[in-house]
Backbone as CSV, one residue per row, in Angstrom:
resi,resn,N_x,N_y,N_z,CA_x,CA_y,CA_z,C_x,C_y,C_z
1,UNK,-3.784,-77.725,-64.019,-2.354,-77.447,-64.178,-1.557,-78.351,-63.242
2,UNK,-0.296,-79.262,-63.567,0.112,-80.194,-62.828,1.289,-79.280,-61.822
3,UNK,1.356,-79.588,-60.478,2.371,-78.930,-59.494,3.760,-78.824,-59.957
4,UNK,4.114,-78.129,-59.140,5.626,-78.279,-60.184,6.467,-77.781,-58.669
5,UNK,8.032,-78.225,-58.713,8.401,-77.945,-57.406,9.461,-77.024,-58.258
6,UNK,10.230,-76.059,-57.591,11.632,-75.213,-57.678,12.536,-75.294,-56.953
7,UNK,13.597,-75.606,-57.670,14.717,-75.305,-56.648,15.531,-74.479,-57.020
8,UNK,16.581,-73.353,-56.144,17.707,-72.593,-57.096,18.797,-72.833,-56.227
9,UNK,19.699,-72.951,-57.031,21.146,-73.556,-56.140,21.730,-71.962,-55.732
10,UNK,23.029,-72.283,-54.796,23.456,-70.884,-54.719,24.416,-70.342,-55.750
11,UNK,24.252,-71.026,-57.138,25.177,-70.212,-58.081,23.806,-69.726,-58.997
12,UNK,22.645,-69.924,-58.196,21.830,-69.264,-59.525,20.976,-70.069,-60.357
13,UNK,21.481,-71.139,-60.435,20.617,-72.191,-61.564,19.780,-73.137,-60.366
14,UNK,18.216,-72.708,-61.968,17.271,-73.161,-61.215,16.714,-74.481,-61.729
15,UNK,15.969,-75.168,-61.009,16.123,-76.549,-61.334,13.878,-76.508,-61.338
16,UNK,13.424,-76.808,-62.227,11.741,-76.881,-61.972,12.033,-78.040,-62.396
17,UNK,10.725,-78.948,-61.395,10.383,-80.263,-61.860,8.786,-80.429,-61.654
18,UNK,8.621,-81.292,-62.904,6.423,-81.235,-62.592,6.572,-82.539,-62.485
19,UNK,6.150,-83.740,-61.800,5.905,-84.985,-61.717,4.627,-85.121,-62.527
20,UNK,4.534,-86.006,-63.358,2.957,-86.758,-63.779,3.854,-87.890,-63.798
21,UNK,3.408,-88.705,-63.214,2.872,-90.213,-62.332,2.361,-91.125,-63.599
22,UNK,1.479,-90.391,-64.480,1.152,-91.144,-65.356,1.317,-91.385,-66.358
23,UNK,2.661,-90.301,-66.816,3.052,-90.156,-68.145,4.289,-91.466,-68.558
24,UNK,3.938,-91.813,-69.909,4.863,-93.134,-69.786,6.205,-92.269,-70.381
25,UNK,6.352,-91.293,-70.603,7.847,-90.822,-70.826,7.948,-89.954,-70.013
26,UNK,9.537,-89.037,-70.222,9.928,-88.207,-69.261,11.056,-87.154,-70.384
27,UNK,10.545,-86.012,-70.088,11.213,-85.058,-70.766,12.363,-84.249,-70.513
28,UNK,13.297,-83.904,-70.484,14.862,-83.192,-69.882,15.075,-81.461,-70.858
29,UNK,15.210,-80.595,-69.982,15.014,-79.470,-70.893,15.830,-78.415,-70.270
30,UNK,17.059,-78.266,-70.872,17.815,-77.001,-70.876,17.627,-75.431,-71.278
31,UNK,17.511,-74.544,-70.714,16.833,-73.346,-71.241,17.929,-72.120,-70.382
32,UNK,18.512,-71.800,-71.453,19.419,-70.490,-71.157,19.181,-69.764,-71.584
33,UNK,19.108,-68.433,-70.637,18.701,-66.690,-71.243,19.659,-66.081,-71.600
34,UNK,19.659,-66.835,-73.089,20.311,-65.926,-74.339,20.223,-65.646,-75.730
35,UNK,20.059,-64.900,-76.335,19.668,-65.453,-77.671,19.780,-63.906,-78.750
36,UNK,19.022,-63.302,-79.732,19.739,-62.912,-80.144,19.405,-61.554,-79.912
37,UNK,18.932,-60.920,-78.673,18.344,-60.062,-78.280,19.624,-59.759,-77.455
38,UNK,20.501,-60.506,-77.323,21.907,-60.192,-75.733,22.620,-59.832,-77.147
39,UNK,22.953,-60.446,-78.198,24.434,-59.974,-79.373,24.188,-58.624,-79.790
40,UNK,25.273,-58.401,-79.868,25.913,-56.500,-80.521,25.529,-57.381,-82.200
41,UNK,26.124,-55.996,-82.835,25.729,-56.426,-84.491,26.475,-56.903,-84.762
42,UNK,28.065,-57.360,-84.174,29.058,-58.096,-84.935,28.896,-59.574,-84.673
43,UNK,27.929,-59.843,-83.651,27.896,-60.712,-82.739,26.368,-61.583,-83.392
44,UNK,25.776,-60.901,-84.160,24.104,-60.995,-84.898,24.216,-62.633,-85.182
45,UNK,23.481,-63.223,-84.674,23.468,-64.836,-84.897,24.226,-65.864,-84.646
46,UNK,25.331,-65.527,-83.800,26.103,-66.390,-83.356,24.634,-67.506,-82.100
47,UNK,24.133,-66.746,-81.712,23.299,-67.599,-80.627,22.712,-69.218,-81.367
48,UNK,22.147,-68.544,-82.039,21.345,-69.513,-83.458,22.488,-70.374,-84.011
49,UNK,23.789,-70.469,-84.580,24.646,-70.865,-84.814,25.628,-71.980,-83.820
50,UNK,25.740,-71.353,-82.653,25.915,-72.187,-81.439,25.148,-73.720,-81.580
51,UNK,23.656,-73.242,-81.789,22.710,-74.063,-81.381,22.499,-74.958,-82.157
52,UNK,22.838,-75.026,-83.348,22.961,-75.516,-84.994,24.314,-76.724,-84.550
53,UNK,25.308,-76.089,-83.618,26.515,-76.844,-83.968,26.560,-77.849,-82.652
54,UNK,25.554,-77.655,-81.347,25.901,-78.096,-80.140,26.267,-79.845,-80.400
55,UNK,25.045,-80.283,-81.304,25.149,-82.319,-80.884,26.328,-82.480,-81.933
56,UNK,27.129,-81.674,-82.168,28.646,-82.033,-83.041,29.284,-83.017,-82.109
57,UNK,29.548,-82.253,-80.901,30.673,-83.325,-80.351,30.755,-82.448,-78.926
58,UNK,31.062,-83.410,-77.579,31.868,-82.118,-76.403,33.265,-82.829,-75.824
59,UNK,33.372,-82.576,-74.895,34.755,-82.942,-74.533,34.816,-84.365,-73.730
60,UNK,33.427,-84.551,-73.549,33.002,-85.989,-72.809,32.501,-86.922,-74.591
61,UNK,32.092,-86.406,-75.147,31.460,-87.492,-76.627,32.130,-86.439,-77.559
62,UNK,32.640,-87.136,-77.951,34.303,-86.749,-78.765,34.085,-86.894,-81.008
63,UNK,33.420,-88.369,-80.245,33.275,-89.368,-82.083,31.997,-88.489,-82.546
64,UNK,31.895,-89.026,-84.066,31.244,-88.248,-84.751,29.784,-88.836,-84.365
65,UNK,28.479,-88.247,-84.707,27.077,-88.855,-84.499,26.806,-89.558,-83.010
66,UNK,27.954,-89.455,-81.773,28.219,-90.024,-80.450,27.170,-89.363,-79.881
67,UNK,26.271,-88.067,-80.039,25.352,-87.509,-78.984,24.261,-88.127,-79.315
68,UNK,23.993,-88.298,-80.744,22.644,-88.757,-81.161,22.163,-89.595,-81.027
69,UNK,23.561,-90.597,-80.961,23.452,-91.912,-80.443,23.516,-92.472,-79.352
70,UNK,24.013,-91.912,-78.888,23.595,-92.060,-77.493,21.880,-91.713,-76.833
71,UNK,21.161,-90.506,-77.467,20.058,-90.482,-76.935,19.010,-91.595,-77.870
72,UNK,19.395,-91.835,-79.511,18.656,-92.183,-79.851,18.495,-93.996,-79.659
73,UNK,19.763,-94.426,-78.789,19.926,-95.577,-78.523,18.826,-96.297,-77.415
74,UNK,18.505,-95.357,-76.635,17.654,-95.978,-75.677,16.385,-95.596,-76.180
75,UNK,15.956,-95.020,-77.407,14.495,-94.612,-78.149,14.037,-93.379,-77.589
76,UNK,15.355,-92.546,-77.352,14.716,-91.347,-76.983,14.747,-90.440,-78.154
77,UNK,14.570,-88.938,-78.015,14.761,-88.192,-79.582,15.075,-86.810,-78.725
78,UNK,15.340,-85.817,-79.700,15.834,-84.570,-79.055,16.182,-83.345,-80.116
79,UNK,16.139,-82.084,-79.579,16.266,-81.330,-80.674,16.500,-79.875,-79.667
80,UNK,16.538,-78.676,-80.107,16.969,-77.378,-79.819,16.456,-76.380,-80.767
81,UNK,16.163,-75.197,-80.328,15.717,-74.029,-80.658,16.110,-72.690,-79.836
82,UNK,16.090,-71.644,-80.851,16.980,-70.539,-80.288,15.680,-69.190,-80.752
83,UNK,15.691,-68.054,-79.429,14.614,-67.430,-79.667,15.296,-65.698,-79.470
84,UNK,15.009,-65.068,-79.489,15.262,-63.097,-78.777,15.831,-63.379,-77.885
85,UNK,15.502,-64.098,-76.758,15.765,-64.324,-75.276,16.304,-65.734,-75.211
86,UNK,16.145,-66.302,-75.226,16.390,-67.909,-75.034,17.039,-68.643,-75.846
87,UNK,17.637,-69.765,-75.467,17.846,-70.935,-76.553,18.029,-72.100,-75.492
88,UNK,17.418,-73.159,-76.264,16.851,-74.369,-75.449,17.033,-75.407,-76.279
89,UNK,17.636,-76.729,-74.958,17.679,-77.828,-75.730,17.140,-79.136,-75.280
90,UNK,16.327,-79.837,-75.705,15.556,-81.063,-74.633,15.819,-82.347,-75.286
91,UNK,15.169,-83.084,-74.408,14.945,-84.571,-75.172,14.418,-85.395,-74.565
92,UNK,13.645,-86.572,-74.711,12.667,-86.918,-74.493,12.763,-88.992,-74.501
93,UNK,12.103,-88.985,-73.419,12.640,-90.896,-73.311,11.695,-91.658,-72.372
94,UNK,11.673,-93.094,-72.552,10.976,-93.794,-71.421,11.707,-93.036,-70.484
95,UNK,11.117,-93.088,-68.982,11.140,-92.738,-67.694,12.837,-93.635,-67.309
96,UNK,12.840,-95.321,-67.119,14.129,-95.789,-67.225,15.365,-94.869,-67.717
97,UNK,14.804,-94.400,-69.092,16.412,-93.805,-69.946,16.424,-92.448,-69.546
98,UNK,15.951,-92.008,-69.049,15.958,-90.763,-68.753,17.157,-89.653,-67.956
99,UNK,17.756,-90.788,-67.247,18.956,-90.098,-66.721,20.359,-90.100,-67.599
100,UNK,19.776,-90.723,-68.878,20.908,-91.268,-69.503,20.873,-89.728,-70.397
101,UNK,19.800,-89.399,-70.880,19.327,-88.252,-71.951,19.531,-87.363,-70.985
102,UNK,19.350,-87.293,-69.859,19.588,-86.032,-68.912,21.034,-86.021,-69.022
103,UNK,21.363,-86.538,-68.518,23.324,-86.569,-69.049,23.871,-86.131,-70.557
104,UNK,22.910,-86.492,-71.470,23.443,-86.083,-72.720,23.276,-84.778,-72.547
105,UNK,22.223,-83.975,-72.332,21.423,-82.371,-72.499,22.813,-81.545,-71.798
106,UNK,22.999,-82.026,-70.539,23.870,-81.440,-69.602,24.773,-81.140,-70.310
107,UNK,25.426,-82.332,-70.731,26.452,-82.129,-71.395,27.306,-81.458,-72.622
108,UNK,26.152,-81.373,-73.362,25.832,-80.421,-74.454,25.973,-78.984,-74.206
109,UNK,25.006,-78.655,-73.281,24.769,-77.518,-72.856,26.263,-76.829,-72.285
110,UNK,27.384,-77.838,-71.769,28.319,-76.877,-70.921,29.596,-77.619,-71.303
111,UNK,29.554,-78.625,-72.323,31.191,-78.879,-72.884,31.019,-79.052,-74.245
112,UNK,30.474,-77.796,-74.944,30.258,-78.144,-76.366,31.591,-77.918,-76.515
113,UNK,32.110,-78.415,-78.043,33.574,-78.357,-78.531,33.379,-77.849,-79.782
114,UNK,32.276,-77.917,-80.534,32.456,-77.313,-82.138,34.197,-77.900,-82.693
115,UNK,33.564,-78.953,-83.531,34.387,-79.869,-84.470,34.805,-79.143,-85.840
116,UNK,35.962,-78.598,-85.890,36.119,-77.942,-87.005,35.280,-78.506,-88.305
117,UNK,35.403,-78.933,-88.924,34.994,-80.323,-89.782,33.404,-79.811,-89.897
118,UNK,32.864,-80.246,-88.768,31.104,-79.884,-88.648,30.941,-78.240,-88.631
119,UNK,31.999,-77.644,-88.566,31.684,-76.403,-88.237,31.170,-75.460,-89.486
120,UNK,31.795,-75.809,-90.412,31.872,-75.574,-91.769,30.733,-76.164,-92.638
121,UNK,30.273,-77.034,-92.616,29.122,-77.779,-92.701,27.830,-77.037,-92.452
122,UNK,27.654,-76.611,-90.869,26.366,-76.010,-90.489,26.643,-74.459,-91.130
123,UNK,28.068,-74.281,-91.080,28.210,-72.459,-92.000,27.324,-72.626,-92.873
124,UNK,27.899,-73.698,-93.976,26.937,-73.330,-94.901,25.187,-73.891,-95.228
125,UNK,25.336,-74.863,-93.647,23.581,-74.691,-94.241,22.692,-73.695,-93.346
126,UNK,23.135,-73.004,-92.741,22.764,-71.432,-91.885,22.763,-70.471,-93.265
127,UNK,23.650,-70.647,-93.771,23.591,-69.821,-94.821,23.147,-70.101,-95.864
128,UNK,22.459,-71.262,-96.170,21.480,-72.015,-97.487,20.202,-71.461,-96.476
129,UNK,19.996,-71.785,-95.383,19.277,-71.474,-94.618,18.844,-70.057,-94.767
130,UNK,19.306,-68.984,-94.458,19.205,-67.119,-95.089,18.942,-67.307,-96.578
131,UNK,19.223,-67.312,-97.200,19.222,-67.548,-98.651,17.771,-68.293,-98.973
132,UNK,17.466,-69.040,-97.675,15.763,-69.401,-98.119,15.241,-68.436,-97.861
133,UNK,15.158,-68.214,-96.539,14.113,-66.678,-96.211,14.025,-65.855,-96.832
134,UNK,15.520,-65.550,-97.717,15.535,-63.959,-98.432,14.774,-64.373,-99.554
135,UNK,14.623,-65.706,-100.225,13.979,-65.972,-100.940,12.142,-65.951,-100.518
136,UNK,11.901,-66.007,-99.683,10.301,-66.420,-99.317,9.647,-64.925,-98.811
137,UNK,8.712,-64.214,-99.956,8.909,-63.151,-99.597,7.593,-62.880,-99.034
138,UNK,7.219,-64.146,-97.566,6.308,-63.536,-96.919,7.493,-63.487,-95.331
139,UNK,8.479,-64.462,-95.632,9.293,-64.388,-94.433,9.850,-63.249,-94.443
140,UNK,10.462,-62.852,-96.193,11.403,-61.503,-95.723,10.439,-60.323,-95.548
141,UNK,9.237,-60.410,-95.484,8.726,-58.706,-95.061,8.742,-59.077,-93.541
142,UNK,8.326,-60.176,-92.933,7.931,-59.882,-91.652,9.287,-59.910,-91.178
143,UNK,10.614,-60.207,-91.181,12.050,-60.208,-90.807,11.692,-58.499,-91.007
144,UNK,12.107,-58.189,-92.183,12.374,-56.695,-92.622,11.134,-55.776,-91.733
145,UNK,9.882,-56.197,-91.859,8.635,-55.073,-90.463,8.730,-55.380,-89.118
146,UNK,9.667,-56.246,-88.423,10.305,-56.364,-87.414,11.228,-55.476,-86.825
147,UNK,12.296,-55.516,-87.927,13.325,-54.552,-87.815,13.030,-53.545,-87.948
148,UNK,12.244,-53.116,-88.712,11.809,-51.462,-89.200,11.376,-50.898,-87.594
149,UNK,10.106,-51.960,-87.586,9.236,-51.727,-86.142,10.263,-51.129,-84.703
150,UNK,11.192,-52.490,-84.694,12.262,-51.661,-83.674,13.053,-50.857,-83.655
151,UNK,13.136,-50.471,-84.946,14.138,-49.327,-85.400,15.420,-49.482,-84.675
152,UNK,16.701,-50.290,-85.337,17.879,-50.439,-84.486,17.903,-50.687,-82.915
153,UNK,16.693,-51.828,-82.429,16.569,-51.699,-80.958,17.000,-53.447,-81.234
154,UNK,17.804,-53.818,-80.334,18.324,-55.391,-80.443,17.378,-56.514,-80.509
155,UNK,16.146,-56.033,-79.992,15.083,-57.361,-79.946,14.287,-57.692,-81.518
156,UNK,14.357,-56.435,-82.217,13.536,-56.553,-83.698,15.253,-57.239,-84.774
157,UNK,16.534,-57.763,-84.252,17.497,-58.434,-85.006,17.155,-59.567,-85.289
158,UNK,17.338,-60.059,-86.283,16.759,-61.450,-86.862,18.213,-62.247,-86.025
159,UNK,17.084,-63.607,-85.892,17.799,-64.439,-84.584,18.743,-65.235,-85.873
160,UNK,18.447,-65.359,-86.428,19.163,-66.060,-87.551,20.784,-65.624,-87.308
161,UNK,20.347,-64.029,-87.860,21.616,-63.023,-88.349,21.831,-62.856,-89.730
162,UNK,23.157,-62.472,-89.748,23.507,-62.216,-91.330,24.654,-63.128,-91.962
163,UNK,24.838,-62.953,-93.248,25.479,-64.014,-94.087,26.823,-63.604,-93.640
164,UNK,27.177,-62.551,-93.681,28.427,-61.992,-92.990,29.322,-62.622,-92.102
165,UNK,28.202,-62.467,-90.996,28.586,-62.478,-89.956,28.711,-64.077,-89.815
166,UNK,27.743,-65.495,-90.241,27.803,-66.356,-89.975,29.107,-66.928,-90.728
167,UNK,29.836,-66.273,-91.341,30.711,-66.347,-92.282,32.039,-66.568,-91.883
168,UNK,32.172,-65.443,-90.547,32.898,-64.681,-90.146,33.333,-65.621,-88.904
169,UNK,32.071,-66.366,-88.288,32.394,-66.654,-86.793,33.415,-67.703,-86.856
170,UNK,34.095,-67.596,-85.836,35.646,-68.769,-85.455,35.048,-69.503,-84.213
171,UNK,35.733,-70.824,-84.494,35.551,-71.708,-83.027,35.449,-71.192,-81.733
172,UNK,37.104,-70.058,-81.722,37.279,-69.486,-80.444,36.599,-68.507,-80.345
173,UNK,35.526,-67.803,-81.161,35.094,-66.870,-80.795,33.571,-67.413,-80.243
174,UNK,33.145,-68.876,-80.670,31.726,-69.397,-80.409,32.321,-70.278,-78.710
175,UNK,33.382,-70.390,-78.283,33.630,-71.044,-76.969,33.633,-70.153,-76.077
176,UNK,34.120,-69.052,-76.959,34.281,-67.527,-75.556,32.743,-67.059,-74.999
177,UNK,32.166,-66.913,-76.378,30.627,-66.832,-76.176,29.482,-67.235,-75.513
178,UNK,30.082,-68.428,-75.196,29.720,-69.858,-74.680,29.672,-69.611,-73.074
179,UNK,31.132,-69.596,-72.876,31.956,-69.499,-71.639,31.300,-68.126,-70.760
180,UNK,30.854,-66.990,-71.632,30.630,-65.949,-71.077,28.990,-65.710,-70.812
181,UNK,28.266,-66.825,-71.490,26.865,-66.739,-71.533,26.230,-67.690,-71.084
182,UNK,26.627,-68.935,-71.122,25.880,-70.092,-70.688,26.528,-70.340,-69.206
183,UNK,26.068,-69.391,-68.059,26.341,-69.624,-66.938,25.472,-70.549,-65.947
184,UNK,25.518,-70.493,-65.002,24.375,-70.825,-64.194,23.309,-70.397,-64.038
185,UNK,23.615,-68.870,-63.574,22.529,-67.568,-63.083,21.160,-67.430,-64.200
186,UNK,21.984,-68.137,-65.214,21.161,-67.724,-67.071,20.320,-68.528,-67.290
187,UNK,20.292,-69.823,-66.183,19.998,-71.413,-66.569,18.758,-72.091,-65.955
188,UNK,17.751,-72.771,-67.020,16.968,-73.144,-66.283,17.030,-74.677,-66.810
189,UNK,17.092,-75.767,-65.638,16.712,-77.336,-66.177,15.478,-77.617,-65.907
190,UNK,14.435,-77.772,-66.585,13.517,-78.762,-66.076,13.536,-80.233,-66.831
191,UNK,12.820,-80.658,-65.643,12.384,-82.311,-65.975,10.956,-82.611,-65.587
192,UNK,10.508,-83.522,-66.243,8.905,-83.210,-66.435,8.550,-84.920,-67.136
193,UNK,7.299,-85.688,-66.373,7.093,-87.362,-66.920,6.990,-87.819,-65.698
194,UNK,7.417,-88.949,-66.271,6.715,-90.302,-65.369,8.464,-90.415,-64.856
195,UNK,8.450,-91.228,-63.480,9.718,-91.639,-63.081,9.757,-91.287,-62.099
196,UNK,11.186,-91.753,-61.094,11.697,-90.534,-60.246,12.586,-89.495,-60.614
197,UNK,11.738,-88.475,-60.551,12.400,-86.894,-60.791,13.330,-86.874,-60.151
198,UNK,12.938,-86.882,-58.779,14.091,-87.007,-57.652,15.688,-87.088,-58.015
199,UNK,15.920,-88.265,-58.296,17.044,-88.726,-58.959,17.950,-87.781,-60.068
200,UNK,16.920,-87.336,-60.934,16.803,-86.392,-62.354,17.771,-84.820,-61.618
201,UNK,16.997,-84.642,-60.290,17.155,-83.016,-59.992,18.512,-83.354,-59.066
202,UNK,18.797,-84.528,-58.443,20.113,-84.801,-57.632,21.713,-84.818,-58.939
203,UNK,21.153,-85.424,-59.750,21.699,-85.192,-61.144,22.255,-83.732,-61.766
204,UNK,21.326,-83.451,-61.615,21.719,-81.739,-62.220,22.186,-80.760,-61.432
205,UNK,22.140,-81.200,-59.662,23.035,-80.935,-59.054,24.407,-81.024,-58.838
206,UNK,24.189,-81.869,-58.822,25.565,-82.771,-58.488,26.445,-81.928,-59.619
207,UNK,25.581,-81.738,-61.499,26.479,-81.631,-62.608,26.852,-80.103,-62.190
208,UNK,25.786,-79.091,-62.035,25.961,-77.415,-61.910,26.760,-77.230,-60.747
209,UNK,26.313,-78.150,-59.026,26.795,-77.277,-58.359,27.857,-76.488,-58.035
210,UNK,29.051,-77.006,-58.670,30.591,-76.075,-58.462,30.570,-75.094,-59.650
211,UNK,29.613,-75.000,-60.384,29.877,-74.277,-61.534,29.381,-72.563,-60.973
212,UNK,30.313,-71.804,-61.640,30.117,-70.202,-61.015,28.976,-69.323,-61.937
213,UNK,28.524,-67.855,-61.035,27.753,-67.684,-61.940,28.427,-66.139,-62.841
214,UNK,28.019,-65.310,-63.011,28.622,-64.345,-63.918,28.079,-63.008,-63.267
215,UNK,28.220,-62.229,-64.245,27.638,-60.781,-64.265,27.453,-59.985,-65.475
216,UNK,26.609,-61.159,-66.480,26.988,-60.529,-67.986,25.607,-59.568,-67.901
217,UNK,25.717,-58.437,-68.827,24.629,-57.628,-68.961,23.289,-58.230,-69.536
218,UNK,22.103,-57.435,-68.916,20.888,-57.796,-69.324,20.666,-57.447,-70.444
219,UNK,19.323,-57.388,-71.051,19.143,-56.973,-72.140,19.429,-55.469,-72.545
220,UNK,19.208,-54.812,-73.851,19.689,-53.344,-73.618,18.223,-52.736,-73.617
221,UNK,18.105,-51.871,-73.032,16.672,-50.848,-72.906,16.371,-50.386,-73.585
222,UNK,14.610,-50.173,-73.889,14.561,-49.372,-75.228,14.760,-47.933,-75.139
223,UNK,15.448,-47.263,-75.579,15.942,-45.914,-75.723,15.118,-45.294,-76.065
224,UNK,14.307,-45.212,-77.046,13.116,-44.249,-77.573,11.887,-44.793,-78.033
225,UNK,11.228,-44.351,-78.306,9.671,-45.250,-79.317,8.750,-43.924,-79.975
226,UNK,8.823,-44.746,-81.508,8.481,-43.681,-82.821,7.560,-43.116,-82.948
227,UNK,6.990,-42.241,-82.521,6.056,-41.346,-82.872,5.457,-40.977,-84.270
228,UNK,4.344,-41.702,-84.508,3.482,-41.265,-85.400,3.893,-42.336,-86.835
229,UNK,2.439,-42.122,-87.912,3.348,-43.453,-88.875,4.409,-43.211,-89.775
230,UNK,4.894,-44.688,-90.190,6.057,-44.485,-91.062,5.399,-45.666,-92.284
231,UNK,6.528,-45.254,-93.075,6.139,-46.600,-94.022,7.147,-47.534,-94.591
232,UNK,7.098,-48.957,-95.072,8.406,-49.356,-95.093,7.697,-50.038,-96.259
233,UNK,8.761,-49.842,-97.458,8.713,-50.602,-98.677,9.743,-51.152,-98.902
234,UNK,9.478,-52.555,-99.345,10.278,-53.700,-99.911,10.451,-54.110,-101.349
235,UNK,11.570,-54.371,-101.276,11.424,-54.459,-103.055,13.022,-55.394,-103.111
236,UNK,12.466,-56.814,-103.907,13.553,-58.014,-103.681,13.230,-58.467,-104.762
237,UNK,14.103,-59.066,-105.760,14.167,-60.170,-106.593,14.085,-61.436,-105.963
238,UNK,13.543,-62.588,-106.913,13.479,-63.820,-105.628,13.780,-65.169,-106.607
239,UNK,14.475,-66.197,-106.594,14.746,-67.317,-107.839,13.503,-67.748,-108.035
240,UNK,12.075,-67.490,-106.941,10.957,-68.545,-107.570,9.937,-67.945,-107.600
241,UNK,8.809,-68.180,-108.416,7.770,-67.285,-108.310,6.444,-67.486,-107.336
């Protein structure tokens, strides 16, 4: 297992770095504790949605395709995923470009802008997106024996969400969300490859340290657990066979 050092600033955000010496790239990785295990039901998939819209544009890369290009200019690549707990965004480059992609991640992560224009766009492929699952009916039992399983407990909510709701969400309601969740305290950067890290973790200082941390609630507790079996039947029409 390769060493890994920690640091946590005093607003909370923690900084891990693993050096390998021998790796010819270097990886940059944003990871905030949130996802769709923290949203109420009106709130069901906004996390996932966020994460869909972040390389749109922020208040530092403004033009259209400006994030992608920027990382994919020096031959790096990059991508994001959103989980119950988490949603994370990395990217990956020679050791050289690396502070350049570390700058993009950062940036992403804490001046997204959601471009009206793009916003509408990812609506509807989040929602071509649901419309597959409900179609694939080995995805929709295990979505649907998830939920059953938790019985109205926030962690068995599909991270996705609902058509509704992705329907429903407004700019200002995905910046407030933003603003109120992607703090410091929530935040983990690592950096991980070949290079000087060093440099990488003075970086992500320098970007977090004036930034404050919060007091948003943890997850919600499980309230009860079901005694004895139940049974859950499904029954869906589907366009394919």
């Amino acid at each position: 297992m390769s060493a890994f050092n920690k640091t946590t600033l005093s607003n909370g955000l923690r900084i891990i770095s693993i050096p390998k010496p021998e790796s010819p790239s270097t990886t940059v990785m944003v990871i905030v504790g949130v996802g769709s295990r923290f949203e109420t039901d009106k709130e069901s998939g906004i996390s996932h949605f966020i994460e869909h819209n972040v390389f749109k544009g922020t208040t530092k890369r403004s033009k259209r395709n400006e994030i992608i290009n920027d990382i994919e200019s020096v031959g790096g690549i990059t991508n994001a995923a959103t989980g119950h707990e988490y949603t994370f965004y990395w990217a990956k480059s020679a050791p050289q470009f690396a502070q350049n992609v570390l700058d993009v991640i950062l940036d992403i992560s804490q001046h997204m802008t959601f471009p009206k224009d793009d916003l509408e766009i990812e609506r509807g492929n989040v929602i071509e997106e649901i419309n597959m699952y409900e179609d694939n009916p080995m995805q929709k039992i295990m979505s649907d024996y998830v939920e059953f399983v938790w019985d109205g407990h926030a962690i068995g909510r599909r991270i996705i969400g609902t058509k509704e709701n992705i329907a429903s969400f407004t700019r200002e309601q995905m910046i407030d969300y933003v603003k109120t969740n992607y703090t410091p305290d929530r935040t983990i950067v690592v950096v991980s490859g070949g290079g000087d890290l060093s440099v990488l973790e003075k970086h992500i200082t320098d970007t977090y340290g004036q930034s404050t941390t919060s007091n948003t609630n943890g997850p919600k507790p499980l309230e009860s657990t079901p005694v004895g079996p139940r049974v859950l039947t499904v029954k869906s029409e589907t366009a394919q066979s």
